[in-house]
N, C-alpha and C positions, 0 to 999 in steps of 0.2 A: 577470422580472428574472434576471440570469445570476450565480449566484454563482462565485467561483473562487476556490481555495485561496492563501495567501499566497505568495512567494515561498521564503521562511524553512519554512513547513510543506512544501511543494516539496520543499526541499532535507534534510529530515528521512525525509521519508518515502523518496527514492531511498537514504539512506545507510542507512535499516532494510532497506533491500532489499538492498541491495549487500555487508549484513553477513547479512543470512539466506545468500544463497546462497554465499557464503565460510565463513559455520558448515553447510553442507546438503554440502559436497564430496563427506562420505566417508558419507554417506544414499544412499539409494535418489533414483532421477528421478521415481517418482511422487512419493515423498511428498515431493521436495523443491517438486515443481509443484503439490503440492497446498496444499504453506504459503504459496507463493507469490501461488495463486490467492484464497485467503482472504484476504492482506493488501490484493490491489490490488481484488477487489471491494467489502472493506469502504470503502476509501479511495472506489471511485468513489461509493457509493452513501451516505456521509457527509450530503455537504449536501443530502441530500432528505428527513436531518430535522431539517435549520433553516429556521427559519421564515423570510420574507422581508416585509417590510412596503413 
């Protein structure tokens, strides 16, 4: 079965992104791509651990 995220968490999780990389301007590109990468891997890798019945 396919799970997918709400639309509402959708819209949460682009607007954490779109405020990271607005607070990341005046950082470095790695370490701004590195916060970056942290957040959208954790997010893809979320619902593999919920369970599905």
């Amino acid at each position: 079965m396919l799970t997918k995220p709400s639309k509402s968490g959708i819209k949460l999780f682009l607007e954490s992104i779109r405020l990271a990389i607005k607070k990341g301007i005046s950082t470095s590109m790695a370490t701004l791509i590195g916060s970056l990468n942290r957040k959208i891997v954790g997010w893809a890798n979320y619902p593999e651990s919920c369970l599905i019945n």
